[in-house]
C-alpha angles and dihedrals in degrees: 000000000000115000113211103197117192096214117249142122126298116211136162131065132330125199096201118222135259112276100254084208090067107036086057087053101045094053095041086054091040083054099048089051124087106251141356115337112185110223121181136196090024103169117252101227146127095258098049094044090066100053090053081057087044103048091042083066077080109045104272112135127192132212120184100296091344123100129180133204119210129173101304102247131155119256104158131039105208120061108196110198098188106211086317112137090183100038088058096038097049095038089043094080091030085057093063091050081094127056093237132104116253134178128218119206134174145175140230113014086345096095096049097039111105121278087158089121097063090042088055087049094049095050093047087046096042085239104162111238132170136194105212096194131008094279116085079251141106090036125185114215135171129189157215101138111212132223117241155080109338125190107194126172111243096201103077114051132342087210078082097056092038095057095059096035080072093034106062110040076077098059120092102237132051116276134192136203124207128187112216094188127041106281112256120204086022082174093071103050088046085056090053091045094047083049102045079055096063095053098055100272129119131193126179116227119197115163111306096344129090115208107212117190115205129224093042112147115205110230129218116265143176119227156135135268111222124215130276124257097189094053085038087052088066089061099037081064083046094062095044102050104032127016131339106281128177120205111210126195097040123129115244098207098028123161097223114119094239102066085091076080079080089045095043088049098048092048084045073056083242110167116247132129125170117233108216085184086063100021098230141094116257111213113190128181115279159161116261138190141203114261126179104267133201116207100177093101091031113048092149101062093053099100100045090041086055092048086053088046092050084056097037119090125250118019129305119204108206106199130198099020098144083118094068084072097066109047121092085310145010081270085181098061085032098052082040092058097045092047093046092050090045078061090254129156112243146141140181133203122185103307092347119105112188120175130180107218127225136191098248134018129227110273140196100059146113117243129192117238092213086229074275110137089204095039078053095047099042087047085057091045084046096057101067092084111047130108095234146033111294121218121201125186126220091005093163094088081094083094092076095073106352120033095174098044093109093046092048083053094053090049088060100064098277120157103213139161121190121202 
């Protein structure tokens, strides 16, 4: 589906979406526990779609906001992750909670995104892996984990983490993690401890060191999915380039990485305040300006942000993006391409990112979405502001995380035609 906008302001209401971190953790933790556990609010998207498949390889069924956990058996031998990061990074240690083999595939950029950290475990562990095809899938694995002393890098992805951190609590005996490099996107695994405590599971973090004690049994649960603040960052850029818009249904102290988007806006002198009178965030028009900014802990807002620095006044410097490179796309060379071609000024040199902002962005082109559901979004965002129509391709990748987002665009006063 390609997606033609005619540039002008968005402004209403937005009820901003579930978080799709944390659907994918509530139900993860609902299936590893012994019985029904009641989530609600679970997003309805492609991602976490496929770790519900995924997840029902083992038993777990799922009824409306009801999932219940059984005995974690193998029932299937193919896992298909779609196009799903998370969905591969956390199942891959669940999956060698069995002694059967079990074979992980995927689609799109899956098959080629980083898995080299798991590699680096099972051969220390003496865990048998095998990669059936060039590609890192389809993968063969067979269990059991063991329990043990893990050193894992922190600056690649947090998923990793994240996948033993829910892994090992089952195991019989202790475990402990160690980061040998400083931990990059921290808010995400806070989200899957405060998670896994809820559950029933407790994990002791000191410095760079997680403390995992074995025979824990997670425990059924009811509970709500918050909303989410990186879909809710699309629309908060919204309201300052474009119309007033207010976001409902977000968290004010949550704990997701990517509440810092409220604190970025305020120090670009972007204009948002929360009502706690009306419970929702109130975006208003503004005049922005580059600030340095660090995207080690927020690689998710990178494209959007750089869509707010190429309309801000003066110059912002983005630092640490080398994980842009590795998402769903090289969202660096991705987001490079799209600004240049919106007639921004930007360059990059190795993991820097510095535009020069500017009041209106060139019009009347297609752009490429990169099969990248966030490239797709911040082009949209983008394109209130250009002087001509804006054509994206294959705009439909916003399935993977945000399946309305087109509608809720269209709501707000967005002059849209598909094709």
């Amino acid at each position: 589906m390609n997606i033609t906008i005619n540039p002008k302001p968005l402004t209403g209401v937005v009820p901003v979406v579930s978080s799709k971190s944390l659907s994918h953790r509530y139900i993860i933790a609902s299936g590893l526990a012994q019985g029904t556990s009641t989530i609600k609010n679970v997003l309805k998207s492609d991602d976490i779609e496929s770790t519900k498949k995924a997840l029902s390889a083992f038993g777990v069924t799922f009824n409306e906001e009801q999932v219940t956990g059984h005995d974690w058996i193998l029932n299937q031998p193919t896992i298909d992750c779609n196009e799903s990061g998370s969905t591969l990074r956390f199942m891959i240690p669940l999956a060698l909670l069995q002694n059967e083999k079990v074979i992980f595939t995927g689609k799109g950029r899956l098959p080629k995104r980083t898995i080299d950290v798991y590699f680096d475990l099972f051969d220390h562990k003496l865990i048998y892996y095998k990669k059936l095809e060039e590609d890192n899938l389809p993968l063969e694995l067979k269990g059991p984990l063991k329990a043990g002393y893990y050193f894992m890098r922190g600056d690649v992805s947090s998923q990793f983490i994240t996948g033993l951190l829910f892994a090992l609590p089952r195991l019989k005996k202790d475990s402990v993690i160690e980061l040998l490099t400083p931990l990059e996107s921290k808010g995400y695994v806070d989200l899957t401890l405060e998670v896994l405590k809820i559950f029933g599971i407790h994990i002791l973090q000191v410095d760079q060191y997680f403390y995992i004690k074995g025979g824990q049994t997670y425990t059924p649960q009811t509970a709500t999915v918050e909303a989410d603040y990186s879909q809710a960052a699309f629309w908060m850029v919204a309201g300052l380039i474009g119309g007033p818009i207010e976001l409902t249904h977000l968290n004010p102290i949550s704990k997701q990485g990517d509440y810092k988007i409220v604190d970025i806006i305020k120090e670009m002198e972007g204009k948002i305040d929360y009502k706690n009178l009306d419970r929702r965030y109130k975006v208003k028009p503004s005049e922005t300006y580059g600030i340095p900014i660090d995207l080690s802990q927020i690689p998710d807002l990178g494209p959007i942000l750089m869509v707010l620095a190429a309309l801000s006044s003066k110059t912002t410097t983005f630092s640490n993006a080398s994980r842009l490179r590795i998402k769903e796309s090289d969202r660096l060379d991705a987001m490079y391409q799209t600004l240049i071609k919106f007639g921004v000024d930007i360059k990059m040199i190795d993991d820097t990112v510095i535009i020069a902002g500017k009041k209106k962005l060139r019009g009347n082109q297609t752009f490429d979405s990169f099969g990248d559901h966030r490239i797709a979004m911040a082009i949209a965002i983008a394109a209130i502001r250009a002087d001509g129509p804006v054509t994206i391709t294959n705009a439909d990748v916003v399935k993977k995380s945000y399946p309305n987002f087109f509608k809720v665009y269209k709501s707000l006063g967005g002059d849209i035609r598909e094709s």
